[in-house]
C-alpha positions in Angstrom: 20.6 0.1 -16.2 17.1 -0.6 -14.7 14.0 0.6 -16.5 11.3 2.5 -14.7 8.8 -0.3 -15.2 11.7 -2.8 -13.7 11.9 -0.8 -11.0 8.4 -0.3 -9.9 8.1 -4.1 -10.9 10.8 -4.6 -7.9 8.8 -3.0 -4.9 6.3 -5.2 -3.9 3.9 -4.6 -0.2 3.4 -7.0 2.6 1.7 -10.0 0.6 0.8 -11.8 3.4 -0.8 -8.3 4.3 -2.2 -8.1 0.6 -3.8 -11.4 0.8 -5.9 -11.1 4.7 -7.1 -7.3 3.4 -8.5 -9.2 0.2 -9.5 -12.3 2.2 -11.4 -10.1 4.7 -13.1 -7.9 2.0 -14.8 -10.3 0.3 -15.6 -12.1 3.6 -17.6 -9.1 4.8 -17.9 -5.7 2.6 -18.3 -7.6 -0.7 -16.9 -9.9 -3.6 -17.1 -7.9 -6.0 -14.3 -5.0 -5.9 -16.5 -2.7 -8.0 -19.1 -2.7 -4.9 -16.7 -2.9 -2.4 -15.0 0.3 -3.9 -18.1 2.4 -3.1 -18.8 0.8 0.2 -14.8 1.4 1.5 -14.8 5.2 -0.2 -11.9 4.4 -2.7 -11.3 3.5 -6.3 -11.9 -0.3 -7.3 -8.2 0.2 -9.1 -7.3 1.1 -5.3 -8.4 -1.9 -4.1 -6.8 -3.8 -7.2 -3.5 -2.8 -6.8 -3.6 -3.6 -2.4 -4.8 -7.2 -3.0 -1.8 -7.8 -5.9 0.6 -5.8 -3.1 1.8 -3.3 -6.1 0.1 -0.4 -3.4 0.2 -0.5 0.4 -2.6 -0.2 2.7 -3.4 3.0 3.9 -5.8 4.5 6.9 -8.5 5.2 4.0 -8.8 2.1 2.8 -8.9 0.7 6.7 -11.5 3.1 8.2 -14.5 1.8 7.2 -13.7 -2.3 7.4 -12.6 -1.1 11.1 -15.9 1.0 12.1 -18.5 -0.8 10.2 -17.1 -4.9 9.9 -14.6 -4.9 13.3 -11.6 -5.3 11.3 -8.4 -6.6 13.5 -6.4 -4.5 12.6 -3.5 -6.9 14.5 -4.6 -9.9 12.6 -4.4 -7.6 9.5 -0.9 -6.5 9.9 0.6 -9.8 11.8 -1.5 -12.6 10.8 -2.3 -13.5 14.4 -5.8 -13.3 15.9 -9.0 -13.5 14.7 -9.7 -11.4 11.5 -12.8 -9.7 13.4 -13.1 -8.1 17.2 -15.5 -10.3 18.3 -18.7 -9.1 20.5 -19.7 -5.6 21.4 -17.1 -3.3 21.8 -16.8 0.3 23.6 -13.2 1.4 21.7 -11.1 2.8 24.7 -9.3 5.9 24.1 -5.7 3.7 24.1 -7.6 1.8 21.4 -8.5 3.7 19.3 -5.1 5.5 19.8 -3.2 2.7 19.1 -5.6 1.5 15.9 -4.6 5.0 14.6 -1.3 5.0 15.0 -1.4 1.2 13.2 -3.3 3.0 10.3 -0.9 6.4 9.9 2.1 3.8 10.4 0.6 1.7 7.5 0.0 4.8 5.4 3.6 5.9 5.8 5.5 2.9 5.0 3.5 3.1 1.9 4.5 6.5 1.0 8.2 5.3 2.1 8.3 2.9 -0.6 6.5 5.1 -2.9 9.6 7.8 -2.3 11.9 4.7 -2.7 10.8 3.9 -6.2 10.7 7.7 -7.4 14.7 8.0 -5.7 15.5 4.8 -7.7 13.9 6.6 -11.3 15.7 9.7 -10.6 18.5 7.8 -10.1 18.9 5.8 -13.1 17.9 8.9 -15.3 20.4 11.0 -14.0 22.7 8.1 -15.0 21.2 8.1 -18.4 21.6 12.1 -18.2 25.4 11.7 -17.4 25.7 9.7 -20.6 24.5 11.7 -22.6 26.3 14.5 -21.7 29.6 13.0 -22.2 29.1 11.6 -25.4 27.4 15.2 -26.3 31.7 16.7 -24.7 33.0 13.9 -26.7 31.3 15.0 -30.0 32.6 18.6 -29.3 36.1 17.6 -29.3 36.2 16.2 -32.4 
């Protein structure tokens, strides 16, 4: 039977994703995760956990490296590209559609594997539950 921590220790994100977001940060918002914490608008844990892939990227923690340091958001989730849109750029509405739909698909497979991992915990304690029981039956037959 699989522990909780084994099974949250078996869900790991997009590394290759994991490793351009922590490339890019301290490329452009900042080495240090403390600093770039305040500058992005979430947690320095936050940003922890997406660079070791233990958390996916979400539209929070892509808004501001997209607005403010022209974050590809292709390159990001594909590898291919440049990691920056280069030069001066009017966002066209189909842009900036399609950059938001890349961000809320992002955010979803995170929460997808999130419900994964809480399915699997439920899982193996309603195995452990089932045990119990039984043995409890057991002990009232005798």
């Amino acid at each position: 039977m699989n522990t909780q921590k084994e099974i949250k220790d078996q869900t790991r994100y997009d590394l290759g994703m994991a490793a351009r977001y922590s490339l890019f940060r301290k490329k452009y918002v900042d080495e240090n995760m403390y600093v770039a914490s305040e500058i992005l608008g979430i947690t320095q844990p936050s940003i922890s956990f997406i660079e070791s892939g233990k958390r996916g990227i979400g539209a929070k923690a892509t808004k501001v490296m997209v607005s403010k340091y022209k974050l590809n958001m292709n390159w990001l989730t594909t590898g291919q590209g440049t990691d920056r849109i280069e030069g001066p750029q009017k966002e066209t509405p189909l842009g900036k559609t399609i950059n938001d739909l890349r961000s809320k698909v992002l955010e979803l497979q995170s929460e997808i594997i999130e419900m994964k991992k809480e399915i699997a915990i439920m899982s193996a304690n309603s195995t452990h539950f089932i045990k119990r029981i039984e043995q409890f039956l057991k002990q009232q037959d005798q």
